[in-house]
Structures are given as C-alpha cells and as structure tokens.
C-alpha positions in Angstrom: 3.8 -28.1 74.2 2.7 -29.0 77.5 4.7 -26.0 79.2 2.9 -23.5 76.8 -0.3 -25.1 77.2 -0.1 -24.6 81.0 0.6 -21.0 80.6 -2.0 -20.6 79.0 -4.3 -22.4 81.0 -3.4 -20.7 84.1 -4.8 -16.5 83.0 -7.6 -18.4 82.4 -7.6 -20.1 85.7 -6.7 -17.0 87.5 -9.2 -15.1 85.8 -11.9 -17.3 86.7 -11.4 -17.2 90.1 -11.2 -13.4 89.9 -14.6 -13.1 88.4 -15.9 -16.1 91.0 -14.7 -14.1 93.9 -15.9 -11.0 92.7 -19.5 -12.3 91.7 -19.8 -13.5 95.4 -19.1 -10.5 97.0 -21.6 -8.5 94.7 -23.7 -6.0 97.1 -21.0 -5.8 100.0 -19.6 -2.6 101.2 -16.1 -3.5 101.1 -12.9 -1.5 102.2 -11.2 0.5 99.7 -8.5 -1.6 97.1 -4.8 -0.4 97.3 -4.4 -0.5 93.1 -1.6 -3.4 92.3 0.3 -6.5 93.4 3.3 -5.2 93.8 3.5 -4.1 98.0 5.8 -6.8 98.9 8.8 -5.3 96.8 8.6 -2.0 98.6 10.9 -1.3 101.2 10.4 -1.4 104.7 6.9 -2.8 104.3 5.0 -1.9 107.7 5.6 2.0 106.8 4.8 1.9 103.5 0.9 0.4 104.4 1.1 2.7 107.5 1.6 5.4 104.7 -1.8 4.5 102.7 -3.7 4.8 105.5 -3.2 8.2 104.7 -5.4 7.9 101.5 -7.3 4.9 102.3 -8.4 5.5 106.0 -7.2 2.6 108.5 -8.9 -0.9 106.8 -8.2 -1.0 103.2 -7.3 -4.2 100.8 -4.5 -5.2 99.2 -3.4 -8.1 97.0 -0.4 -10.1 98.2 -0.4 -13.1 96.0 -0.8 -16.6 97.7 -1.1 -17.6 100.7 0.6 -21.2 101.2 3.8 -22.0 102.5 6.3 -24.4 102.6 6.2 -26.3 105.7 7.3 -30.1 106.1 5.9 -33.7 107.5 2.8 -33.2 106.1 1.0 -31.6 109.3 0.0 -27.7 109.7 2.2 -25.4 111.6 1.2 -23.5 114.4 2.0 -19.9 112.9 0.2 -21.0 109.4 -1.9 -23.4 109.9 -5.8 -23.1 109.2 -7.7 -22.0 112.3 -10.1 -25.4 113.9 -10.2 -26.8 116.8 -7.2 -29.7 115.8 -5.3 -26.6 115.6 -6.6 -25.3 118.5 -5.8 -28.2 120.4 -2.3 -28.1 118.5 -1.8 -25.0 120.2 -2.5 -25.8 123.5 0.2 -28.7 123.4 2.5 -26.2 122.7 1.7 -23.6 125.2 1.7 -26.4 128.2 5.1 -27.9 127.0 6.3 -24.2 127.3 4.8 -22.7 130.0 3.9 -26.1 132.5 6.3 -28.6 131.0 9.5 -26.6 131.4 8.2 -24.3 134.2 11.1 -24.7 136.4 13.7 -24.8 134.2 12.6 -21.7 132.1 14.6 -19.5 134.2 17.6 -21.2 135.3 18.2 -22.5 131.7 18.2 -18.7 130.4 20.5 -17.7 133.4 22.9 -20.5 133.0 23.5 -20.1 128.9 23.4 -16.5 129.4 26.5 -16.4 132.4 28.3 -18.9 129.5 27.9 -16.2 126.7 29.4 -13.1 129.1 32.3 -15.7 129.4 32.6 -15.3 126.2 32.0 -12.0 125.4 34.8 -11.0 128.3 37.0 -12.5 125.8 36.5 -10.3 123.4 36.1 -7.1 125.7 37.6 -3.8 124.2 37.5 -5.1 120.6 34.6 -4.7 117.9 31.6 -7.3 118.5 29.2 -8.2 115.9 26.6 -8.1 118.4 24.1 -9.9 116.5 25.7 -12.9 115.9 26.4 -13.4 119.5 23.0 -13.3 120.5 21.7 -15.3 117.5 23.7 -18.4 119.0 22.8 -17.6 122.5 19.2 -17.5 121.7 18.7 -20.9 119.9 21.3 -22.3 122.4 18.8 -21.4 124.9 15.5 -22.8 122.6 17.8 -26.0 122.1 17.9 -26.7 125.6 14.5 -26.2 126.0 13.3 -28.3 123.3 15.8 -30.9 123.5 17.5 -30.7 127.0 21.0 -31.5 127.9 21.2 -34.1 125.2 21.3 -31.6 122.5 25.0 -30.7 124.3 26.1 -34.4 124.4 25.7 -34.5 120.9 27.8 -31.6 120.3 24.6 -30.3 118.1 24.3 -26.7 119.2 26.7 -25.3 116.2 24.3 -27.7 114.0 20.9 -26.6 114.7 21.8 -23.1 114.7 23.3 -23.3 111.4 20.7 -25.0 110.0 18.1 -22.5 111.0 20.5 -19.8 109.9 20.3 -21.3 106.0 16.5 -21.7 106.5 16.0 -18.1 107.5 18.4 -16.7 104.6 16.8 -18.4 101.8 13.6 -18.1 103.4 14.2 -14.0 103.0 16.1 -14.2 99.7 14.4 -12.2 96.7 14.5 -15.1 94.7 11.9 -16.9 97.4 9.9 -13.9 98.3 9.4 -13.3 94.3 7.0 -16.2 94.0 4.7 -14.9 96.4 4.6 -11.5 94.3 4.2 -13.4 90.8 2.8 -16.5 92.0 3.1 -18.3 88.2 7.4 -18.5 88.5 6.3 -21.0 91.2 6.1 -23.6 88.4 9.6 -22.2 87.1 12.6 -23.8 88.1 13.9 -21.8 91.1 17.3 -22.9 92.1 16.3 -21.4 95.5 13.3 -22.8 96.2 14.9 -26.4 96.0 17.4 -24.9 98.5 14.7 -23.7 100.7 13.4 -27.3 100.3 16.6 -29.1 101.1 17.5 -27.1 103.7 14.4 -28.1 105.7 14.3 -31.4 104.6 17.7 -31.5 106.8 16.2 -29.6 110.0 13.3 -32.4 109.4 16.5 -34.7 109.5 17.8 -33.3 112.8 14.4 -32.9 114.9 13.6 -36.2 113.6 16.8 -37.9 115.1 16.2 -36.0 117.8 12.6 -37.3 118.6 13.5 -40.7 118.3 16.0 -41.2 120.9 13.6 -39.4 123.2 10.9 -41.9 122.4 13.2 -45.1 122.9 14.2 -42.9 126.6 11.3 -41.6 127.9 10.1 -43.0 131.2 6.1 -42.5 131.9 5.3 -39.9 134.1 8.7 -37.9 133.9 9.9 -35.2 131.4 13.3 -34.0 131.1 12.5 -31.3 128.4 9.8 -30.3 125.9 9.7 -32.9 123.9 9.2 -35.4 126.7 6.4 -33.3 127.6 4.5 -33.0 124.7 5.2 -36.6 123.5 3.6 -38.0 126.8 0.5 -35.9 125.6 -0.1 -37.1 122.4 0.3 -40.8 123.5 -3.0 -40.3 125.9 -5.8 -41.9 125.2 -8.0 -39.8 122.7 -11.6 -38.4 124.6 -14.6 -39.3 122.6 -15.3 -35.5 121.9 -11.6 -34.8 121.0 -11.2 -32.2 118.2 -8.8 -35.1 116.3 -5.9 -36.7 117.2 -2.9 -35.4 118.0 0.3 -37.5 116.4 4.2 -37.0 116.4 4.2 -35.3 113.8 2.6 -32.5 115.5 5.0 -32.1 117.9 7.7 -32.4 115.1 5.8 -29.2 113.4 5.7 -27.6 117.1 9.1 -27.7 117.5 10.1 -26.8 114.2 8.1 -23.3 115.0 9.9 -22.9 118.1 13.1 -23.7 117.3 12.5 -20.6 114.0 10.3 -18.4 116.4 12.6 -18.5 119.7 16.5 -17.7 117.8 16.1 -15.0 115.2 12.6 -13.0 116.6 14.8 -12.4 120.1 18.2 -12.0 119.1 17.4 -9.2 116.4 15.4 -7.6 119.0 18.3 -7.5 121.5 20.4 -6.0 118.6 18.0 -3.2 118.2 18.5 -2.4 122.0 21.9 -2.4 121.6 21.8 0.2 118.9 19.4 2.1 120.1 21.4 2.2 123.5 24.5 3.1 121.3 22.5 5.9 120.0 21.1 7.6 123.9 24.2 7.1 126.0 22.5 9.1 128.8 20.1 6.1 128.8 22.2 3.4 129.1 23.8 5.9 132.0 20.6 6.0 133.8 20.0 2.3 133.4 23.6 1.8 135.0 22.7 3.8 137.7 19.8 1.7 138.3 21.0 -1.5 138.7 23.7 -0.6 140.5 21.5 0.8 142.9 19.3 -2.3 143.0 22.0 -5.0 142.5 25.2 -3.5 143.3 28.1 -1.5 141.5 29.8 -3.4 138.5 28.4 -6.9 138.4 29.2 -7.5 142.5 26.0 -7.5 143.5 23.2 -9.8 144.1 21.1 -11.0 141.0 17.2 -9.8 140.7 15.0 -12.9 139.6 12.2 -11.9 136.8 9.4 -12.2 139.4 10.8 -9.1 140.8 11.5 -7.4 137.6 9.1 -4.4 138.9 12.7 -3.2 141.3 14.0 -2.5 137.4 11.1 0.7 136.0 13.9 2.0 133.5 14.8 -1.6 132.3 11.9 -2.5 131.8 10.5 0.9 129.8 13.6 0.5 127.6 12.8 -2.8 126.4 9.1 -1.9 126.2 10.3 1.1 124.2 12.3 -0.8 121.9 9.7 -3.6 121.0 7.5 -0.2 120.4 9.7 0.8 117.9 10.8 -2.4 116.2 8.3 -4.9 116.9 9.7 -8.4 116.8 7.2 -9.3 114.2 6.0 -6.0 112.1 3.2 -7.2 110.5 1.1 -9.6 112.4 0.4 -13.0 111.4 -2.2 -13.6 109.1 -5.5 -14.1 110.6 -8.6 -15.5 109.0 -11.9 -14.4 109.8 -14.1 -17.5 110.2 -17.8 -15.9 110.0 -18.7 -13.0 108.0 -17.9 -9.2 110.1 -17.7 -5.9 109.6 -15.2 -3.0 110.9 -15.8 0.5 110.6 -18.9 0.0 108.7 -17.2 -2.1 106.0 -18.1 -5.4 105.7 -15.6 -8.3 106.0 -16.7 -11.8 104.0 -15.8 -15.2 105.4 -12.6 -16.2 104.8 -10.7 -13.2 105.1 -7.0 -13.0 105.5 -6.7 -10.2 107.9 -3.0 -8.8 108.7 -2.7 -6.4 111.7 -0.1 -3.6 110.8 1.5 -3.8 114.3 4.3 -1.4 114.1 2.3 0.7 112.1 0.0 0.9 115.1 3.0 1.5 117.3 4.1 4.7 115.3 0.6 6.6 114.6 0.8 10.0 116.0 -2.7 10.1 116.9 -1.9 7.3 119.5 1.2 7.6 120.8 3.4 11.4 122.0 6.4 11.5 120.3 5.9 8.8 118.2 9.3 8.2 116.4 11.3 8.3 119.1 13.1 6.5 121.4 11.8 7.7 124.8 11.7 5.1 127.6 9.9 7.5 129.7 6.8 7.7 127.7 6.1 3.9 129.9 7.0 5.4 133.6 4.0 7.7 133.5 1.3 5.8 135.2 -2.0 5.1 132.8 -0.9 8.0 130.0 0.9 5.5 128.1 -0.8 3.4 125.3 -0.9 -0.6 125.4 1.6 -2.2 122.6 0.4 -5.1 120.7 4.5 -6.4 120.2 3.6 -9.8 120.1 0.5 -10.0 118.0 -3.5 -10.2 118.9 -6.0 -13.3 119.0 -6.0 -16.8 118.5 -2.0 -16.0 116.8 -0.9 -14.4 119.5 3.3 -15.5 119.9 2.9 -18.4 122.1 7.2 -17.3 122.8 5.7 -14.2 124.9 7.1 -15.3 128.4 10.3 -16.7 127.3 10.7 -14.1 125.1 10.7 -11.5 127.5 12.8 -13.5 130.4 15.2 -13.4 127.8 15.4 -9.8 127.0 15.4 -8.3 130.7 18.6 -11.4 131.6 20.3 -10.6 129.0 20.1 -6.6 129.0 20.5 -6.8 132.8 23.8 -8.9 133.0 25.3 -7.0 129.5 24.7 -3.5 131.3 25.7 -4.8 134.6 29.1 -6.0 133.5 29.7 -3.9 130.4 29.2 0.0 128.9 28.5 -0.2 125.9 30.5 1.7 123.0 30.2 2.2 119.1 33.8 1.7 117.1 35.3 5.2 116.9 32.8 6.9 114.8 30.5 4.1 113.6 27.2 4.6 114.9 24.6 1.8 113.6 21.9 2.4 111.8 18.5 2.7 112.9 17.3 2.4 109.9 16.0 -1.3 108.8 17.1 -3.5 106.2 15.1 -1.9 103.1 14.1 -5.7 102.1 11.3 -7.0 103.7 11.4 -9.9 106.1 9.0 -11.5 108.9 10.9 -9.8 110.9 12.4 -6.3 110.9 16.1 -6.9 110.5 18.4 -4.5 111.8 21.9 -3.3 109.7 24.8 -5.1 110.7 27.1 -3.2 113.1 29.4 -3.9 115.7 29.6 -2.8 119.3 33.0 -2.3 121.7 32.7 -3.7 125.0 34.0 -1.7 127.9 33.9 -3.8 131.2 32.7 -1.2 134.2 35.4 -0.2 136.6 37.8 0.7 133.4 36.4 3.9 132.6 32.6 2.7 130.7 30.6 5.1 132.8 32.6 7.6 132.2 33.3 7.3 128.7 29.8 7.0 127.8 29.1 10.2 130.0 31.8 12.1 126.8 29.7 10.7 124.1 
C-alpha cells in the first residue's frame, strides 16, 4: 500500500511543480522548448542538439530530468557542486595544490611515468596494442603520484586506484544508471546498479581515506611532499573573520576524488583519439616525424624539448589542438547555473538556470570554423584566421586539469612519435566514429595500434599507406 500510495503521490508532486515553475515564469520571453524528455537516449548527444539548432536557432530548452548526483562524504564536489563563495574558495584550494603546490614536480613526474610506459610499450613493439588501456594506466599513474606522491608506489596501490576508478566510470556510464536521470521515478526502484555505483565509491572513499590519514599522522608544518600535503596544510590555517566558510578534510577528500576521475579517463581517451586520427592521415604523422627530428634529433637520439619551449613543435602542437577540436575531452560542458536573472539573444534567462554549453557542437558549426569536419592541423598554423576552441569549458567550471592536461598530451605524443611510427593491424582502421552511448566524455571505439620502432622501416611504411 505504501509503494502504490507513493506512486501516486509523486504525478501529483511532479505536476505541481510543473505548474509552480510555469506560473513564475508567466510574462518572460523564453527560448524555444525542444518537445520531450527523451535527449539523453539519443546517440552521440553533442550532434544531435547541434542538429536542433537547426530548427530552434542556437539557445533553446530542453528537459533532462534531475539534476543531483551521487557524490560521497557529505561535502560538494568541485564539478557539481552549487556555485558560492565556499565553493569558490573550494576551488581555489584545488587550483593552488595543482598549479603552486606541485609546481616543480608537475613536469618531471609526467616525464619520468611517461619514459616507464615506452619501456613498456617497447615490449610489446610490432604486435597489436590496445592503445587505450595503456594510456588509461599511464594517466592515473601520473594523477596518483600527484595526489599521493611516492607513497602511493610503496603501497603497491597504483593497479588499485586505477581499477577502482575503472568500475566507477563503467557503472557510472551503464544504461541502467543513466536511465534514472531520463525517468527520474525508477530512482525509488531497486536498481541493482545503482547500489553498485554506491559500493564502488564507497571503496574509492575507502582508499583516499586511508590514504589521507597517513599523510596527516606524516606531515611536517611548512613542507609538502604532494597535493594532499598541500592542501591539508591549508585547511588547518586559521579561519579569517570574513572567510566564505570553513574549509574541512573532507573537502580535500571531495577534491581529490575529482581529480583522481577528471585527470585518468578525460586524457587518456583524448590521446586515443590522436592516435586514430593519426592512423587515419599517415602523411601527418610523416610531417610530425620530420619535425621532431628536426628539432630533437632522428629516432629518439636527440635532446628532449621541455613544455616551456613547446612553441619549437607548430605541427605538434596544431595536431593536438585539432584533435581536442574534434573530440573535445568533455562534449557538453558542465552544467552552469545562472545566479541573477539574464538574457541572450533577446531571450530572457530566469534565476536558477542550468545552462549547458554545447562545446563540440561549437567546434563543428560551419559558419565558424573552414572545413569543419575534418581533421586538418593546418587550419591552427595560419596566424589570426583560425577560431579560439573552448576544449576545456568556459567560466567559473572551467577544467581546473587544463595545464596538466595538456603537459600530458604534447610528452606523451612527442616521445610515442619520436620512438615509434605508428600502424593500424593489416586492414583494421579505427573508427572515428564515437561510441553511439552517451557519456561525459566522448568515448572512442576500441582498436588497436602496431608499434613500429623508427630505424626498422616506420617512416617508410607509413609513407605506402
């Protein structure tokens, strides 16, 4: 009885607030409705909406059922949380750990993990690679270290963390998760995968938890050996009178929680999409050969370029540019929230808005960009013609991962073109197509990639493609 009373109850409810949300925005000149509540079931989501701009001009509404996620501990995350200045001041923690805390170790770090996974790969040269998985445990090794610093290695916990963010991820994207956000009543259904979802964070809770102890009971004032070091020496200051709110542990357990999901998956499926594309435009990857052995030296002998001096790399650097073009590492932006009425193209836009920027939607509009669909580098080495990308989001949400994210992706492409060509298995070209599902972020088709190393016939072989 009480089960059918509850269903029930809640048309009622959700009629209600229908009616209450429409009665408050009587009189307003809103942007057109996209009929239905379906969107999040169609594939490839960021072209579908770039499609109804066609027929609803470029602002347009759409219902996407709710808005709440599952986080943990209690305390907002940084990618969801509600804009204020706590989380403001949240943020801020976050950035400093990552760009002032681990300054001088950013790069080294990167350079060290990545000279371990060539050592690898070199082990597997001439046979097919799945590509992806490779750099999936690269990246989080690389976040890991970051976060957690060379204890994470004296625990033997590498293999751990990224296997638990692995399960998070894949239930996270499973149908039977995303289907609650399109028909938000099976919430209060038994969902076999939602307690999945649940256990499996409450056991990254478990690991970052361990973790932040033994750096508490270690940490000597005035010196940080990683991250968490950092940001824990913060949050024990003492509190200014005019202070937003105060900052506890459990806000740097939520900020590493974020990084530790943002920093492995968002980079590593990026790389993968070079790799393709690369598979794809052999004469690219040719001319990209040609110029780092002109800068660094022929086949890996030469001297390494540090990312301050990126700028001796134009092709490199236009390639990767090109590729986050074309597959953003987030498609659709994070959700903002407007926090005082607006108004955008003569529309008006009420308080408490959830605004989603279509970002590779922007990226592939023919009115912006030349040659929109395809993969051409070039369009980046002509001086002032080329468009400004917005690959890792706009405003207050923009991805606080930027600068790591991108020392990442010009290491690792430089040192995997310097020492290898790279080859599809004898006619097995990837697909540049995405995975039709929709995800946070635009996964690429599994595929696998040969490994020439240069001086055995690469650059030739990839000239006969």
């Amino acid at each position: 009885m009480l089960l059918l009373g509850l269903l029930l109850l809640l048309p009622l409810l959700a009629g209600a607030c229908l009616l209450w949300g429409q009665w408050k925005r009587r009189g307003l000149h809103l942007p057109p409705r996209a009929p239905g509540f379906l969107h999040l079931l169609q594939p490839n989501l960021p072209i579908y909406l770039l499609g109804l701009t066609q027929k609803f001009g470029p602002v347009y509404r759409l219902r996407l059922g709710l808005q709440d996620k599952l986080a943990s501990q209690g305390y907002p995350d940084l990618s969801l949380g509600d804009y204020s200045l706590l989380w403001k001041a949240h943020k801020k923690l976050t950035r400093s750990a990552l760009l002032l805390g681990i300054r001088n170790s950013m790069e080294p770090v990167v350079e060290r993990l990545t000279q371990e996974f060539f050592e690898r790969l070199r082990a597997q040269a001439g046979t097919p690679v799945a590509i992806q998985k490779e750099f999936s445990f690269l990246t989080c090794s690389i976040i890991c270290y970051l976060i957690f610093g060379d204890k994470i290695k004296e625990d033997n916990l590498l293999h751990t963390f990224h296997d638990c963010v692995q399960e998070v991820m894949t239930i996270w994207d499973h149908w039977a998760t995303q289907i609650v956000d399109v028909v938000p009543f099976l919430r209060f259904f038994p969902n076999p995968n939602l307690r999945r979802l649940k256990q499996a964070m409450e056991k990254r809770d478990h690991f970052v938890e361990k973790q932040l102890r033994w750096h508490k009971e270690s940490l000597v004032a005035g010196q940080w050996r990683d991250m968490i070091d950092y940001m824990l020496q913060e949050v024990a200051l003492p509190r200014v009178e005019e202070s937003p709110g105060q900052l506890l542990e459990g806000h740097v357990h939520m900020s590493v929680v974020d990084l530790l999901i943002g920093g492995t998956e968002t980079t590593a499926t990026t790389l993968s999409w070079a790799v393709a594309f690369l598979l794809h435009h052999p004469e690219i990857q040719r001319r990209l050969q040609e110029e780092l052995d002109l800068e660094l030296g022929p086949n890996a002998s030469g001297s390494w370029v540090s990312y301050k001096d990126r700028e001796r790399l134009p092709l490199l650097n236009a390639t990767i540019a090109e590729v986050l073009r074309l597959r953003p590492v987030v498609p659709l932006a994070l959700p903002h929230r407007t926090t005082q009425p607006s108004s955008i193209f003569g529309y008006d836009i009420p308080e408490g808005t959830v605004v989603i920027p279509n970002l590779q939607g922007a990226h592939l509009d023919d009115t912006v960009w030349e040659r929109a669909h395809e993969f051409w580098p070039d369009r980046f080495l002509q001086p002032g013609k080329s468009p400004r990308t917005l690959v890792f989001g706009c405003g207050a949400r923009v991805c606080l991962g930027e600068p790591l994210a991108r020392l990442e992706l010009f290491v690792v492409l430089a040192r995997l073109l310097q020492a290898f060509t790279l080859l599809p298995p004898v006619g097995a070209l990837p697909s540049l197509q995405p995975q039709p599902y929709f995800s946070v972020n635009l996964e690429i088709q599994p595929f696998q990639v040969r490994l020439q190393p240069r001086g055995m016939g690469g650059p030739n072989l990839a000239k006969r493609q």
